[in-house]
Phi, psi and omega in degrees: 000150192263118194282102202284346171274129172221131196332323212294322193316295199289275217302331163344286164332282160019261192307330182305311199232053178300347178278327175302287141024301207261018147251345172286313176278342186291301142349299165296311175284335177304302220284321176286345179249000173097346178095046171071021166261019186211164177247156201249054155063188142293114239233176219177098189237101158284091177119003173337347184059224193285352145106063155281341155292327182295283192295358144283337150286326180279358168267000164233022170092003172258167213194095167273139184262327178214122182270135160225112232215099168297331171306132179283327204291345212235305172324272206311342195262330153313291152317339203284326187274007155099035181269178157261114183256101167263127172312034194224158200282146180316297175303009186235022178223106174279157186213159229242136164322151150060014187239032150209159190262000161198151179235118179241167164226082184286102195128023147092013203275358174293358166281353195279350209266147187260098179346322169298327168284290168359298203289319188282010181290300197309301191311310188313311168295313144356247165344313190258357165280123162332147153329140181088322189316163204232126178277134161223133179251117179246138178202168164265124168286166180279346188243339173298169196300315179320325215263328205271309173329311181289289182308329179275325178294357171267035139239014188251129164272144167086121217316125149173178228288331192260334160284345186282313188309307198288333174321320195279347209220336181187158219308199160332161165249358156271004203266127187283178235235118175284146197291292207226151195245090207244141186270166210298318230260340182292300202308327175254029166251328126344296181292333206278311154328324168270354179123019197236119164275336175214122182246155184223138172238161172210166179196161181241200162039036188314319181310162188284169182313326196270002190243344184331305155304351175316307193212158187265166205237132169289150188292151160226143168304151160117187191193020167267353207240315204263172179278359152244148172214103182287125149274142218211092192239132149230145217290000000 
């Protein structure tokens, strides 16, 4: 089978768009550390891509121990970058109770998962987070300016304002496409399914779409307004 990720979609961006990149990473670090009150431990990045987020984190002193990335093409780019990488789809990688202290999933890869795998993805996580331990889901909602945009160009053919617009703000208009698109309140009535209580959100990327990039944007709590958004449960 042929592996449709390709490094070039993501590192491209990156480099392109560096104000999105650094809120989009701030995001991140808020959502794993709690907004700098925990330290995150052992660590756990799933669906990680070239893993760039990673090595931006470990140039500010977080450390991921283990990536797990089903693209081989995206994997090997990880490694290139010095992670542990296992090649496999989440569910098909066991990890020992209680022997880790955060898991994040930066980049939506939980769309990829068909709800039924999902809740035993989620029961899994459970199980394998330390007390306290902490899940974070970073996604584009579906109702956000990003998330609608992102969806109405997969009927548009051909030059026109919303693909010009979006160009500005996300990837390739060939950059596959996640299966399912679910709102923070579906994902956390899932988690909530799995044993999990107490949750925190934070979001970026507030701005209409042509401004995403100006300048980078501090996270403010909540999840109603931006096109990133972390949810955040902890065991």
């Amino acid at each position: 089978m042929t592996d449709i990720f390709n490094h070039e979609y993501f590192d491209d961006f990156e480099r392109e768009h560096p104000n999105i990149f650094a809120s989009k990473l701030a995001l991140l670090k808020i959502a794993i550390t709690l907004d700098g009150t925990r330290d995150i431990g052992y660590t756990v990045s799933v669906g990680a891509g070239t893993g760039s987020y990673e090595a931006a984190l470990r140039e500010e002193g977080l450390e991921v121990q283990r990536i797990v990335e089903p693209s081989a093409n995206l994997a090997a780019e990880s490694r290139r970058r010095g992670f542990n990488v296992t090649k496999a789809l989440i569910q098909n990688v066991a990890f020992e109770d209680e022997s880790i202290d955060t898991v994040f999933y930066n980049g939506s890869a939980f769309g990829f998962i068909d709800e039924t795998t999902l809740k035993t993805v989620f029961r899994q996580h459970y199980q394998q987070l330390k007390p306290t331990g902490v899940l974070a889901l970073l996604d584009v909602p579906p109702a956000s300016a990003l998330g609608l945009a992102v969806q109405a160009s997969f009927a548009l053919t051909g030059e026109n304002y919303v693909t010009d617009v979006l160009s500005q703000s996300w990837y390739a208009a060939d950059t596959p496409r996640k299966t399912y698109w679910r709102t923070a309140e579906q994902y956390r009535a899932l988690l909530e399914e799995a044993g999990f209580s107490s949750f925190a959100a934070w979001q970026t990327l507030r701005k209409h779409l042509s401004y995403h990039n100006d300048a980078p944007e501090q996270a403010v709590e909540g999840y109603q307004e931006g096109s990133y958004v972390a949810l955040v449960a902890r065991k």
